[in-house]
C-alpha positions in Angstrom: 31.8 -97.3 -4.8 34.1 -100.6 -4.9 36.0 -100.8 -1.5 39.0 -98.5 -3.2 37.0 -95.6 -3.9 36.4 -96.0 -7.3 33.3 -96.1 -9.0 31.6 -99.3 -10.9 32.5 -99.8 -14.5 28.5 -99.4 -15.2 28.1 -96.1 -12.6 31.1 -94.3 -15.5 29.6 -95.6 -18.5 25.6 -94.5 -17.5 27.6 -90.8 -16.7 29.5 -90.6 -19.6 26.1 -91.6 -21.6 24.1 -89.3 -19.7 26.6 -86.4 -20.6 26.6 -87.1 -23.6 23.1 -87.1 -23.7 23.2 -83.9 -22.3 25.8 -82.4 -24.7 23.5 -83.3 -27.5 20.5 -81.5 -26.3 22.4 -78.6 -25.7 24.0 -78.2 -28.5 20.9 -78.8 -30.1 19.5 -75.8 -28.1 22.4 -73.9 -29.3 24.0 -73.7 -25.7 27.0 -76.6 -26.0 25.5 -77.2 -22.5 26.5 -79.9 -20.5 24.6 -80.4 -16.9 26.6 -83.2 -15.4 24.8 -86.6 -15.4 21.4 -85.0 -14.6 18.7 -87.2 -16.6 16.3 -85.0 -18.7 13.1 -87.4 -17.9 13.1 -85.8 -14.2 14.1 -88.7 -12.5 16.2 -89.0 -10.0 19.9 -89.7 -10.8 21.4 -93.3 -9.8 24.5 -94.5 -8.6 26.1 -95.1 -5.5 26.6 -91.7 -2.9 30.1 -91.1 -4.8 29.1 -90.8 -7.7 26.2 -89.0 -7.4 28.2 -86.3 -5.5 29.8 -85.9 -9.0 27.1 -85.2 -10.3 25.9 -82.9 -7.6 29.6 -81.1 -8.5 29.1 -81.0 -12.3 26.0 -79.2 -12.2 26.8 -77.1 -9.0 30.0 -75.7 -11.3 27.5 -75.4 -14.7 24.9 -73.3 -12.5 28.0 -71.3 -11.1 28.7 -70.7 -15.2 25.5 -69.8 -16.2 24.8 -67.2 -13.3 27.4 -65.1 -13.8 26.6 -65.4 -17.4 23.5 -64.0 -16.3 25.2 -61.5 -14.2 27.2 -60.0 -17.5 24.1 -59.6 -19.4 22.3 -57.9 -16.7 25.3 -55.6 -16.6 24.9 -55.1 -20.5 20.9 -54.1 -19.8 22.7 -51.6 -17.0 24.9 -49.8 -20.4 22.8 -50.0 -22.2 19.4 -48.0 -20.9 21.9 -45.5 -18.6 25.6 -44.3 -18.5 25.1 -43.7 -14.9 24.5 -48.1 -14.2 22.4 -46.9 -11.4 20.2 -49.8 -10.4 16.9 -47.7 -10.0 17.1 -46.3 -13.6 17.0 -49.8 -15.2 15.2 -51.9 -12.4 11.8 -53.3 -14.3 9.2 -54.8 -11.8 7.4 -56.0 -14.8 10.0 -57.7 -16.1 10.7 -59.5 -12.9 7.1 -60.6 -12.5 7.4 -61.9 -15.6 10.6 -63.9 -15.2 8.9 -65.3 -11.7 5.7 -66.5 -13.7 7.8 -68.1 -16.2 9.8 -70.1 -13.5 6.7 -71.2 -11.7 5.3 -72.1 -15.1 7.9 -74.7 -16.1 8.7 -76.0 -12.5 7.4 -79.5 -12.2 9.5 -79.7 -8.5 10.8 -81.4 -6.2 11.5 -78.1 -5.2 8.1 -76.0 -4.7 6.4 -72.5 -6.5 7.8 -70.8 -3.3 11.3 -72.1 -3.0 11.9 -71.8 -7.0 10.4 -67.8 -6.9 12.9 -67.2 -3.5 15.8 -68.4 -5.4 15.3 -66.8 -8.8 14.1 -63.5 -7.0 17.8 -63.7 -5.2 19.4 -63.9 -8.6 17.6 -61.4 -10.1 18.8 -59.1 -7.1 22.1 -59.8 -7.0 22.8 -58.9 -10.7 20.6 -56.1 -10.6 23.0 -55.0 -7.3 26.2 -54.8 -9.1 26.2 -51.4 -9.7 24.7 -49.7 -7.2 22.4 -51.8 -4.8 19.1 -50.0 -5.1 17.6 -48.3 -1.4 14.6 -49.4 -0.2 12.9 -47.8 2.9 9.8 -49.6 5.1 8.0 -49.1 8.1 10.7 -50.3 10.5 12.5 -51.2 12.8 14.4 -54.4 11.5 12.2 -57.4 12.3 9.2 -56.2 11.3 6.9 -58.3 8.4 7.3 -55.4 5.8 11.0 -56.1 6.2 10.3 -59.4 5.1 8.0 -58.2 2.7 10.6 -56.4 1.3 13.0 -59.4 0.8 10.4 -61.4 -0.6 9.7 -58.7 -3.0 13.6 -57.5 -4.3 15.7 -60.1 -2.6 18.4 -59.7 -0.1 20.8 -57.6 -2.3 18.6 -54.4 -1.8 20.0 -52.1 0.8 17.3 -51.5 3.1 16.4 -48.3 5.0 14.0 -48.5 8.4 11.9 -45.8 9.3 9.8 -45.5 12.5 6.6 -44.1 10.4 4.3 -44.4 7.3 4.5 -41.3 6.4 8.2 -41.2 6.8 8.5 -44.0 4.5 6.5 -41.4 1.8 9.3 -38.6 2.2 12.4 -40.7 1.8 11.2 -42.1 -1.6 10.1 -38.5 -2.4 13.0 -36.6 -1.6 14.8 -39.2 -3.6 17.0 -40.6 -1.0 15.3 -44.2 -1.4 14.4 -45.2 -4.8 11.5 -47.6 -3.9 9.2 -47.7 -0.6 6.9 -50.7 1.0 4.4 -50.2 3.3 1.3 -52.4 4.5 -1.9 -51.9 2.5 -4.0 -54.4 4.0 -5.0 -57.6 6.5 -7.0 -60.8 5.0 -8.3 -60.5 8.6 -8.3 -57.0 9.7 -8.9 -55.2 6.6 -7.2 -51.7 5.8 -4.3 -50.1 7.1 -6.0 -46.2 6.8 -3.0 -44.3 7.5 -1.1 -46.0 4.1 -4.1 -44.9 2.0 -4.2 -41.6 3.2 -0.9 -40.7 2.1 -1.9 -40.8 -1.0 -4.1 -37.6 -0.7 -1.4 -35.2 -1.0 1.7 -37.3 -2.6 2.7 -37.5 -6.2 4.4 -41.6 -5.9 3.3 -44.1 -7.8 2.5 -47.7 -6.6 5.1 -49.9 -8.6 3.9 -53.4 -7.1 2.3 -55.8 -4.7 3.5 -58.0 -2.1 1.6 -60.8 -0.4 2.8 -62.1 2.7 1.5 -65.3 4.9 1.7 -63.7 8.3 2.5 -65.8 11.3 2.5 -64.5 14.7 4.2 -65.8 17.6 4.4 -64.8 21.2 8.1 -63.8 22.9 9.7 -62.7 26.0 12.5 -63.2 28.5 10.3 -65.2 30.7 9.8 -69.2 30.1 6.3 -69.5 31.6 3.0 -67.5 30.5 1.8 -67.0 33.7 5.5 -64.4 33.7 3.6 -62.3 31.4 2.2 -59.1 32.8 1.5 -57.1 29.6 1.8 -57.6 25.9 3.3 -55.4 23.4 2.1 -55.9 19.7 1.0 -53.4 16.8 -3.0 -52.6 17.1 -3.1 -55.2 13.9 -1.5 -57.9 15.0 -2.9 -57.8 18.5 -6.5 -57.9 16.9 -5.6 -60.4 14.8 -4.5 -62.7 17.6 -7.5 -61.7 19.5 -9.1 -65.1 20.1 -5.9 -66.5 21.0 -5.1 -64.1 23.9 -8.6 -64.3 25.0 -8.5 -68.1 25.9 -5.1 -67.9 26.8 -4.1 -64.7 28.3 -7.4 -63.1 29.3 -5.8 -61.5 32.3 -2.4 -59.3 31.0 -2.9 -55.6 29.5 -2.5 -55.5 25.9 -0.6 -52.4 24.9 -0.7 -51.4 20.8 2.6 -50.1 20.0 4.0 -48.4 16.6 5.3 -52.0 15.2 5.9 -55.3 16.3 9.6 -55.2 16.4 9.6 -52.0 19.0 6.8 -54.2 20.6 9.7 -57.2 20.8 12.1 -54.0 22.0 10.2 -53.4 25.0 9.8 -57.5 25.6 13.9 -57.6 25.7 13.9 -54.2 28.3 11.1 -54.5 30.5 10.2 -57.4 33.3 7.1 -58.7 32.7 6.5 -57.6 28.9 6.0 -60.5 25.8 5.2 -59.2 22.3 3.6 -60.5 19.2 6.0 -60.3 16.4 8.3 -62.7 13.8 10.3 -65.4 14.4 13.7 -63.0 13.2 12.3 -60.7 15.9 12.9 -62.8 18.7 16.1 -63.8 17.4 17.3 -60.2 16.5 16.0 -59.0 19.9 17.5 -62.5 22.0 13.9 -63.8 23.3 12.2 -67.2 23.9 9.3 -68.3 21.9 6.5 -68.5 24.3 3.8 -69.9 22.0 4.1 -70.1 17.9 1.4 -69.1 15.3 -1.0 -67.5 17.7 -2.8 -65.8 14.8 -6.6 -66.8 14.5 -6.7 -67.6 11.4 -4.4 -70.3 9.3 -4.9 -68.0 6.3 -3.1 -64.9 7.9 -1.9 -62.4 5.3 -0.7 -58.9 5.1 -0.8 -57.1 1.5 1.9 -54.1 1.4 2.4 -51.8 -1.5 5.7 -50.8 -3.5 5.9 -47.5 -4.0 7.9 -45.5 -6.4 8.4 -42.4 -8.4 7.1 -43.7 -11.6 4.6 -45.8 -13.6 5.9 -49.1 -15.5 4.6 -51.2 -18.5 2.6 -53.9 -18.5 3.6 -57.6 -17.6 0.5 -59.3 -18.7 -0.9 -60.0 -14.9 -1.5 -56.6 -14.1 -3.8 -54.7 -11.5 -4.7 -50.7 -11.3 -5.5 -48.7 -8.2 -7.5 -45.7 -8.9 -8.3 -42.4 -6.4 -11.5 -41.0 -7.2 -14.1 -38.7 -6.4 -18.0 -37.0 -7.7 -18.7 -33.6 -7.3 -21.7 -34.6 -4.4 -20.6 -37.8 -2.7 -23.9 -37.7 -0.7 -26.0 -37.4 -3.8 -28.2 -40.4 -4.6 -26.5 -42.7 -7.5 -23.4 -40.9 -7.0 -21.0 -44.0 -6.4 -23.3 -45.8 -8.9 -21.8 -43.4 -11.7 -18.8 -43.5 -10.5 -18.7 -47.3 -10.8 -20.8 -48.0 -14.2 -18.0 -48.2 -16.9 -16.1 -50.8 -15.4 -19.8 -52.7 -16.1 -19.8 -51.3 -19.6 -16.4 -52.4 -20.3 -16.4 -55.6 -18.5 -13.7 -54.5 -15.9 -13.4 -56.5 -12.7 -13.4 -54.4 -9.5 -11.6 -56.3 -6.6 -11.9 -53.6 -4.0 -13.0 -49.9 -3.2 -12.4 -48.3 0.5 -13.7 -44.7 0.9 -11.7 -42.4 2.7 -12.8 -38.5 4.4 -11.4 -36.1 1.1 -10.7 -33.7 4.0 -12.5 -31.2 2.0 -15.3 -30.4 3.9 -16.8 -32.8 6.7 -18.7 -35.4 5.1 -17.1 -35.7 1.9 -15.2 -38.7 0.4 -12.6 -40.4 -1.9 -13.0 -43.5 -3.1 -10.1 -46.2 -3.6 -10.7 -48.8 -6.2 -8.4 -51.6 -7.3 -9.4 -53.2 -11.2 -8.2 -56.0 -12.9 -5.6 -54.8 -15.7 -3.2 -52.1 -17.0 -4.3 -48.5 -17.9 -2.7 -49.2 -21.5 -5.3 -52.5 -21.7 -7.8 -50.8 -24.7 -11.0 -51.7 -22.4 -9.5 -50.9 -19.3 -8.4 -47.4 -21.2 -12.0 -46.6 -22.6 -13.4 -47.7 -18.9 -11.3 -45.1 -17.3 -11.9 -42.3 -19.9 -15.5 -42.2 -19.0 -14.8 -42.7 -15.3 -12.6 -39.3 -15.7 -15.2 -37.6 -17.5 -17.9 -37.9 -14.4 -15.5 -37.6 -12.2 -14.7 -34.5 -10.1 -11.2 -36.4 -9.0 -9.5 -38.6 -10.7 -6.0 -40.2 -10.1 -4.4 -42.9 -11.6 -2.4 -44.3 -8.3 -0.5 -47.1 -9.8 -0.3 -50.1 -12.7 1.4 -52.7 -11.5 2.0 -56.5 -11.5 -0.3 -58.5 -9.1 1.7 -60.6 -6.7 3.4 -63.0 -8.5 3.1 -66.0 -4.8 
């Protein structure tokens, strides 16, 4: 900028060629897009602070076009597949996993895989929210990391429902009252969350998707020292997975498993002498101090919940199947062996079984399986025929997009 505010002679002309530039290749693309002064190399634009603010504004005001261009095309999608426009008849998780992988696929940054999926996982929920936002229950309270798992997953446009219990969780999306549920599956360090798969003995919902989540745990309280701390509050998981930790530093205060983290950060904020182990937004929603951050043992720390649903979708192309199943004599020799040989046959990837009491008879089990693929995948199809045929119970639980981050 010259000393009167206005810019150089050579900062207008290299905008008005870079518009034009711009113009050209939208138009070619049949848009008529212009994207302010943005260069198409990937480069950083030039020019002094003014007049890069411009250009800043140009392409803040052509995003703000093109969303809510978006926006009245997602509410054409809504007319068009119900008259009702409610957001859980027309709300396609494998569609959305497939808009993700797309964005990831052409980002070449600055801004990272994670920050791109966050922001076009926000826009997708916002236009899919303009009917009717769709209801989602977890395992509450608020501040707990399936409450995060669940804004990861649909985006902050979801109107979201905490319950105080798994199982609870089950009913409302049964009963129809939430349209989608999420619930933790599993630990990278502590393995399975039992009570989640045993739900699925007796319930008729579908799993409709994935959500991985880094899990960091931090220690909070009204005190400022640890030597304050008397007891700590944490779910059974997150106290075992910050084991090591509380051993070298906190060898000496009870450690009391609660039913989540957040009621664990409850009792921090109403009893003397009591931290927890829970989230950074739980010790700002519950008003404590951060005694010690990422306490967690290992760097890698990640919880793996499950969406669940009322219905099975298509495939997205990145696709993974989770299958109930049972033999006649589970104690019989070669009994899992059968179970297990046409994935072999068909060249199907297993990435985990857990067996489970059938609650039958004592000594009797399930067995929960997660494959690579989509029951509509032709080897994956012939795999599970046979499995059904030698089977004495057999349940498909869910075909669903992997996690897309």
């Amino acid at each position: 900028m010259s000393r009167q505010g206005k810019p150089r002679k050579t900062t207008k002309r290299r905008i008005r060629a870079a518009n034009a530039a711009a113009a050209e290749a939208g138009a070619a693309a049949g848009t008529g897009a212009r994207i302010g002064a943005v260069p198409r190399d990937g480069a950083a634009p030039r020019g002094d602070l003014g007049s890069i603010r411009t250009q800043i504004d140009a392409i803040d005001a052509r995003i703000h076009e093109l969303l809510n261009e978006r926006a009245r095309f997602a509410q054409q999608v809504g007319v068009s597949k119900t008259a009702s426009g409610k957001a859980v008849d027309f709300y396609r998780p494998e569609r959305e996993a497939q808009v993700l992988r797309k964005a990831l696929e052409r980002n070449r940054g600055p801004l990272r895989n994670e920050e791109i999926a966050r922001l076009f996982r926000e826009i997708m929920s916002a236009c899919l929210a303009q009917q009717e936002p769709l209801k989602v229950a977890f395992l509450g309270p608020e501040g707990t990391f399936t409450q995060a798992a669940v804004l990861k997953h649909f985006g902050s446009s979801v109107r979201a429902l905490p319950l105080p219990a798994i199982d609870e969780v089950f009913h409302e999306v049964e009963g129809g009252i939430a349209d989608f549920g999420v619930v933790p599956i599993e630990n990278s360090s502590e393995g399975t969350v039992s009570h989640t798969l045993d739900m699925f003995l007796g319930s008729a919902l579908k799993i409709c998707g994935e959500v991985e989540l880094r899990v960091q745990h931090h220690l909070m309280g009204r005190m400022s020292t640890l030597s304050d701390v008397k007891r700590v509050c944490a779910h059974a998981q997150a106290l075992a997975q910050c084991r090591g930790w509380l051993d070298e530093h906190l060898p000496e205060p009870e450690r009391v498993p609660v039913s989540s983290n957040a009621e664990g950060a409850r009792r921090a904020r109403d009893e003397r002498g009591t931290a927890a182990i829970a989230s950074r937004a739980a010790a700002e929603i519950y008003g404590l101090n951060l005694l010690a951050e990422e306490i967690e043992d290992r760097s890698d720390n990640t919880t793996r919940f499950l969406v669940i649903g009322r219905k099975l979708f298509t495939p997205s192309g990145a696709d993974r199947t989770t299958l109930l199943v049972s033999a006649s004599g589970t104690d019989d020799p070669g009994a899992l062996f059968r179970l297990l040989e046409p994935f072999a046959e068909h060249g199907i990837n297993m990435t985990r079984i857990e067996s489970r009491p059938s609650r039958k008879r004592k000594w009797d089990y399930v067995f929960f399986m997660d494959v690579e693929g989509h029951v509509s995948d032709p080897p994956l199809a012939k795999a599970l025929a046979s499995l059904e045929a030698r089977a004495s119970l057999f349940k498909v639980l869910g075909s669903y997009p992997r996690a897309v981050l």
